[in-house]
C-alpha positions in Angstrom: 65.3 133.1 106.7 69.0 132.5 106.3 69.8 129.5 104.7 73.2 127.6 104.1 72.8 124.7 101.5 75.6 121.1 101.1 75.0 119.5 98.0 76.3 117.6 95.2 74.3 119.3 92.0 75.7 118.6 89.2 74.3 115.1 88.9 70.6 114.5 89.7 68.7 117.5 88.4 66.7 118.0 91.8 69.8 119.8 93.3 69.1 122.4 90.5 65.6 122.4 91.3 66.5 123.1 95.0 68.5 125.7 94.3 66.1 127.2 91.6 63.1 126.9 95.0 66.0 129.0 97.0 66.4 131.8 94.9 62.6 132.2 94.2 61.5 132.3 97.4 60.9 135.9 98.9 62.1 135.0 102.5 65.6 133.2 102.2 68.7 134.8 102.7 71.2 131.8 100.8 74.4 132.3 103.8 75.9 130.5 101.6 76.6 127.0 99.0 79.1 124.2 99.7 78.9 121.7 97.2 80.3 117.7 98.3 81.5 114.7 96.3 83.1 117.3 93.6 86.1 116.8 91.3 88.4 119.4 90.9 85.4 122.3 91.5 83.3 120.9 88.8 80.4 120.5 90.8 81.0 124.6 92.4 81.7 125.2 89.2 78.1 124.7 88.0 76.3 126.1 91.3 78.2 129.4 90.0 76.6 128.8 86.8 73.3 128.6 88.0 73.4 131.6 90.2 75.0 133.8 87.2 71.7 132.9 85.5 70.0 134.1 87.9 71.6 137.0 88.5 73.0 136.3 92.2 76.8 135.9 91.7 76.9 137.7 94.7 75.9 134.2 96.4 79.5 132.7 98.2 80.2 129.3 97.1 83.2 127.1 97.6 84.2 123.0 96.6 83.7 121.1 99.3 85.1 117.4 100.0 86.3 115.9 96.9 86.6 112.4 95.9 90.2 112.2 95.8 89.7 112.2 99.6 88.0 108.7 99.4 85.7 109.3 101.5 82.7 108.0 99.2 81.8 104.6 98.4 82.7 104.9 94.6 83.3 108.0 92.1 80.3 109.1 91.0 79.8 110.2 87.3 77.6 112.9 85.5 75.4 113.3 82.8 76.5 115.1 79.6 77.8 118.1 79.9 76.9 119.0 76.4 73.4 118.1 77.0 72.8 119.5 79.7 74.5 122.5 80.1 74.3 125.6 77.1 77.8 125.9 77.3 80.9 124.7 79.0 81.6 125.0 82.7 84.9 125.6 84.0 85.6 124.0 87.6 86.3 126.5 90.3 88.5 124.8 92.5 89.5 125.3 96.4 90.9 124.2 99.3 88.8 121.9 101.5 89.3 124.7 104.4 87.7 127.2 102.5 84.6 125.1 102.2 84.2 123.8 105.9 84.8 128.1 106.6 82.1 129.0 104.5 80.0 126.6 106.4 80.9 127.3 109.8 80.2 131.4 109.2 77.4 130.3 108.0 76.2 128.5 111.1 77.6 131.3 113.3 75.7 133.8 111.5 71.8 131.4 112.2 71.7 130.1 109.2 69.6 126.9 108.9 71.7 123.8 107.2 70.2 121.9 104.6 72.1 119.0 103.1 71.4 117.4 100.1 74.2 115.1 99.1 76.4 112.7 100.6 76.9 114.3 104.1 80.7 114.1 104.2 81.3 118.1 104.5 78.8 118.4 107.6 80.7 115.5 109.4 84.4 117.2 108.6 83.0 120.1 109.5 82.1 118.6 113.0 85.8 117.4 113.3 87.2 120.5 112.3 84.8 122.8 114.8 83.1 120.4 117.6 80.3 121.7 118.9 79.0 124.0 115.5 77.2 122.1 113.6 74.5 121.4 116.7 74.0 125.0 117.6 72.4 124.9 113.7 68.8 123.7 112.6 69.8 121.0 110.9 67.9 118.8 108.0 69.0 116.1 105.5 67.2 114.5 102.4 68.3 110.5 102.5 67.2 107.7 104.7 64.9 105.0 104.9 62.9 104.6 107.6 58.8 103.2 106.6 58.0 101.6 103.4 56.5 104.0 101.2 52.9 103.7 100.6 50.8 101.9 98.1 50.9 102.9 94.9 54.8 104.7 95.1 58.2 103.5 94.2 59.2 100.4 96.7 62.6 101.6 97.5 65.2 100.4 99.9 68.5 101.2 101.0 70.3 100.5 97.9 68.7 103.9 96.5 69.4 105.8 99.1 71.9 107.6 97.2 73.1 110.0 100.4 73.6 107.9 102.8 74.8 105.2 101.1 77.7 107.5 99.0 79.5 108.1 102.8 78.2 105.7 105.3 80.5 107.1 108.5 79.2 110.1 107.6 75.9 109.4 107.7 76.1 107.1 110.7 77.8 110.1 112.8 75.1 112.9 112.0 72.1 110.2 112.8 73.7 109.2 116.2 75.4 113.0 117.1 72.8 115.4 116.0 69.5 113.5 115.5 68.9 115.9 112.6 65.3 116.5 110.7 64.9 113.7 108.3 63.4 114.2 105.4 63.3 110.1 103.9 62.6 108.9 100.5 59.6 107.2 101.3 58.4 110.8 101.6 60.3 112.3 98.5 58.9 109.5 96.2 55.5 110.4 96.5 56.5 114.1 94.7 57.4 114.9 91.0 59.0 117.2 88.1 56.2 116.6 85.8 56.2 117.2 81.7 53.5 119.3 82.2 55.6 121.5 84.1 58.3 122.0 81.6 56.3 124.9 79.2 56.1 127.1 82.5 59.6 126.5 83.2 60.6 127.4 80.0 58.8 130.6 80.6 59.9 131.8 83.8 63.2 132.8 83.6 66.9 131.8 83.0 67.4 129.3 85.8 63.8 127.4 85.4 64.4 127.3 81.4 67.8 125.7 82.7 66.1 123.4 84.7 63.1 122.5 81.6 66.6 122.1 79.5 67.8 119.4 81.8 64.8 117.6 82.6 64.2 117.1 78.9 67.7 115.3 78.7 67.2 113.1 81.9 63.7 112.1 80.9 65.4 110.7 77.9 68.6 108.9 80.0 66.3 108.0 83.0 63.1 107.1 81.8 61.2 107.7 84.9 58.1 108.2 82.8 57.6 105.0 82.1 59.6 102.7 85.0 57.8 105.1 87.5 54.9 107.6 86.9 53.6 104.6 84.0 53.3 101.9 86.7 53.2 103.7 90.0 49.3 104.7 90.5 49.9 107.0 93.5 52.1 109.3 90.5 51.2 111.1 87.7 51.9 109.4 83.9 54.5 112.2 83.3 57.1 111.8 86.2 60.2 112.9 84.9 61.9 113.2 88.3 61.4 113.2 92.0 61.6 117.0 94.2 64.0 114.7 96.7 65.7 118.3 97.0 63.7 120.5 96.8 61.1 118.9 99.3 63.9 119.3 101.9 65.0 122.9 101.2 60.8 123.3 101.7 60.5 121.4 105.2 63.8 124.2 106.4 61.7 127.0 105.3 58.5 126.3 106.8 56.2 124.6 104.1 53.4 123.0 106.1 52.6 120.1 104.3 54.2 117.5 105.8 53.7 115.4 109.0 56.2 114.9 111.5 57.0 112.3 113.9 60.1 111.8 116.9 61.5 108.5 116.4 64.2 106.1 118.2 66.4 105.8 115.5 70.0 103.5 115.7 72.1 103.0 112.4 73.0 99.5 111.5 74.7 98.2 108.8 73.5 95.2 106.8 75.9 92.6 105.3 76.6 94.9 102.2 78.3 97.8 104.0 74.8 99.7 103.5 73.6 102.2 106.7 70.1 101.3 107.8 68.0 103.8 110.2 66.4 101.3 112.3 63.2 101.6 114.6 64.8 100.6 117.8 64.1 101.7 122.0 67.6 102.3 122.5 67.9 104.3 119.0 68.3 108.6 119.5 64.9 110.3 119.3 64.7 112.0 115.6 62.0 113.9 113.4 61.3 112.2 110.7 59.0 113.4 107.9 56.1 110.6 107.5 53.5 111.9 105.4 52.4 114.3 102.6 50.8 115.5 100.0 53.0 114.7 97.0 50.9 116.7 94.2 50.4 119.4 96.6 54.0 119.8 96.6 54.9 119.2 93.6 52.1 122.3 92.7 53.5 124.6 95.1 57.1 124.4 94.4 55.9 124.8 90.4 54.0 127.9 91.6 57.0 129.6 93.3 59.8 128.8 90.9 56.7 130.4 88.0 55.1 133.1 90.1 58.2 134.6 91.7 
């Protein structure tokens, strides 16, 4: 399956973690990576990184929109480099074109989108060539659109990270492409255990990376004990949420979530943040509505250990 992936790692490890899924699966052909809110190449400069380690340099990759642009709703910052990367990582810089080219070959050669950041390249990109971007499958991790269930993180629109980063954005692919949604009250319900991080360590360059970083961000983040301490529907050793990775899943196939169509219209509350609301007049959308979490989480430890 050919898969072209937008996101902003470099910041939240799940990107990483997504990436690391990718790779390890046996039936994805990565079209290629566009990375979004970057800085001078930063961000591509670490997706680079990470394929090195795993050996698949061969993988295209170019900067997407940066945030001189101001497209995004403030700069957003990064963890320590020192900490969280073995070495420093130079930028690898490019022209906006480049990026928005990669993507539309991408497109024209059937590869699935997945987006994972803000979604500020896909809506250039629509701009740039009208039409593409709806001839592609199409499927982005952010939005709100149930409260989560008992026992899970009570989140609401001011986490939603994604959306929130680039409202137009997001407000243009929900009305003009009524993409596959995968929300956060689905993503919430998965996790980046401790009790994954020996196997990680063990199965090769990228997943070491990965039980490297988690280490660091369970020590900034503390999602141990805000979320998997407190929350009974999560294990005691949440280090992170699979937001990522559960969407790069859904693209390729993984069965284990439930799927609705539903109206959905964008509205913005008083604070400038982008709502999808339930609504008759909204555009019909699939939206992700229930899952397994720990049978998730299992599976994607299985294929980034097993492959």
């Amino acid at each position: 399956m050919k898969i072209h992936l937008d996101t902003d790692l470099g910041g939240d490890i799940d990107d990483l973690g997504a990436l690391a899924l990718l790779l390890a699966h046996p039936d994805v052909e990565i079209t290629g990576i566009t990375t979004v809110a970057d800085e001078a190449g930063r961000r591509c400069g670490y997706v680079k990184y990470a394929l090195a380690l795993a050996g698949r340099a061969d993988v295209s990759v170019a900067a997407g929109a940066d945030v001189s642009r101001g497209c995004f709703r403030y700069r957003p910052g990064y963890p320590n480099e020192a900490d969280y990367w073995p070495e420093p990582i130079a930028p690898s810089p490019n022209s906006l074109a480049e990026a928005l080219a990669l993507l539309a070959q991408s497109i024209e050669s059937g590869a699935t989108v997945v987006g994972i950041g803000p979604y500020t390249n896909l809506a250039l990109l629509d701009r740039a060539w009208p039409g593409l971007l709806a001839t592609a499958p199409l499927y982005l991790m952010g939005f709100h659109v149930h409260p989560a269930p008992a026992g899970f993180p009570r989140w609401d629109v001011d986490t939603d990270y994604n959306v929130q980063m680039d409202v137009a954005a997001a407000r243009h692919l929900l009305v003009a492409h009524a993409p596959t949604l995968i929300p956060l009250e689905l993503t919430a319900q998965t996790g980046l255990r401790r009790a994954y991080l020996p196997g990680l360590l063990q199965a090769g360059p990228l997943s070491a990376l990965l039980a490297r970083q988690a280490e660091f961000f369970a020590r900034d983040e503390h999602n141990e004990e805000t979320y998997g301490q407190t929350c009974p529907g999560l294990p005691d050793d949440t280090i992170n949420f699979l937001h990522d990775p559960l969407a790069c899943a859904v693209a390729l196939g993984w069965d284990g979530v439930r799927f609705g169509t539903i109206p959905l219209r964008p509205e913005l509350n008083a604070a400038g943040d982008l709502r999808a609301v339930i609504a008759r007049d909204g555009t019909p959308t699939r939206v992700g509505v229930d899952i397994d979490g720990d049978a998730f989480s299992d599976w994607w430890y299985r294929t980034l250990t097993h492959s």
